[in-house]
C-alpha positions as CSV (number, residue, x, y, z in Angstrom):
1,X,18.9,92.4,-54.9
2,X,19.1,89.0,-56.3
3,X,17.8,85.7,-54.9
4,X,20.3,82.3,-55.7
5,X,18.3,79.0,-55.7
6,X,20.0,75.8,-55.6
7,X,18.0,72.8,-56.4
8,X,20.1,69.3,-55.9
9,X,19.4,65.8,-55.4
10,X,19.0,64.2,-51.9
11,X,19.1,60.6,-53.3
12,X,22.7,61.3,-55.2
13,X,23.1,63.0,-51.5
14,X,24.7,66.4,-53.0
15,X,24.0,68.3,-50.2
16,X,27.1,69.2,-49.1
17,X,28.2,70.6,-52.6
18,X,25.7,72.8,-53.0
19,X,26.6,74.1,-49.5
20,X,30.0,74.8,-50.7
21,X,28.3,76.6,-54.0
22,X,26.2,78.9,-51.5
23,X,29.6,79.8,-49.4
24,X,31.5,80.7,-52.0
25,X,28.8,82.7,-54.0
26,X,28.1,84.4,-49.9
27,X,31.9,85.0,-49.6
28,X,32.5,86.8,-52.6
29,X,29.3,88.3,-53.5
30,X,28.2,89.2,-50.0
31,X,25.4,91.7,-49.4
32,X,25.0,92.0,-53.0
33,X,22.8,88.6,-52.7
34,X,19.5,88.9,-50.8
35,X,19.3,85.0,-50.2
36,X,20.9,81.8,-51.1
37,X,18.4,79.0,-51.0
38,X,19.3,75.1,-51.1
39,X,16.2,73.2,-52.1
40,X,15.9,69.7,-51.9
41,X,15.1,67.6,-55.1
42,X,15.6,64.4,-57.1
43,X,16.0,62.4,-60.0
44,X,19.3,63.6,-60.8
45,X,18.6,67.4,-60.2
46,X,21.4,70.1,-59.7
47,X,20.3,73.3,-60.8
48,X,21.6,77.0,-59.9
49,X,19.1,80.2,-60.6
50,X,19.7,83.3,-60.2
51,X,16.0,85.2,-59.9
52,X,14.2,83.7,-63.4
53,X,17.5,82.6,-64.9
54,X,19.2,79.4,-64.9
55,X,22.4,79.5,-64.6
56,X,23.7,76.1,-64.7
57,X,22.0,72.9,-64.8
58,X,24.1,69.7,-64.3
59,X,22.5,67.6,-67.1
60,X,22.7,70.4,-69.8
61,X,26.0,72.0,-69.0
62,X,28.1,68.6,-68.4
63,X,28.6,68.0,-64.8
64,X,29.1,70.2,-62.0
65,X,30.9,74.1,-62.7
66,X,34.3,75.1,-61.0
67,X,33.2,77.8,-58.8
68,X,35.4,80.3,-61.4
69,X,32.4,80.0,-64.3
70,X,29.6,80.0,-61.4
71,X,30.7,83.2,-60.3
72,X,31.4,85.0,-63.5
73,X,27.5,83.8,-64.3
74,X,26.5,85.0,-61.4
75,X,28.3,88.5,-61.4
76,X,27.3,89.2,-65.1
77,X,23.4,89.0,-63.5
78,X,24.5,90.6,-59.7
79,X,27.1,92.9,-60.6
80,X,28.6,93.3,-64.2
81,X,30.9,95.5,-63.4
82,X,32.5,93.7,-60.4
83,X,36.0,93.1,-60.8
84,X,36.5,89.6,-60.0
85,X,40.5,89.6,-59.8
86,X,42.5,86.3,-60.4
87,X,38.9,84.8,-61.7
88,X,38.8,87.4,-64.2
89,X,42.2,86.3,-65.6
């Protein structure tokens, strides 16, 4: 099983996208994922991990990701072969 851990800033107060992140990585990958995490950070700080790999990090990768490229980066850890339909397009 694999763990999702998403760090994000409290003082740029991006709480409530990183909630959306962990709802739509829960809705499509379900009980593939053992646990979504949201931990609070600063300075700036929106990172996604999946167990030891970093999957996005808003400072390196330019922004924020559409939830498309989050969950292809997630599947190819969780689930490579998963069929993602229209995302897969």
């Amino acid at each position: 099983m694999s763990r999702i851990n998403i760090r994000y800033c409290t003082q740029c107060q991006w709480l409530l996208r990183s909630a959306w992140y962990a709802q739509e990585l829960l809705s499509t990958f379900g009980e593939q994922l053992d646990e979504v995490a949201l931990s609070p950070s600063h300075g700036g700080t929106f990172e996604i991990w999946c167990n030891d790999t970093l999957l996005w990090e808003r400072k390196r990768d330019g922004g924020f990701p559409d939830s498309k490229e989050l969950k292809k980066r997630v599947r190819d850890i969780v689930s490579p072969d998963q069929n993602l339909g229209h995302i897969d397009r």
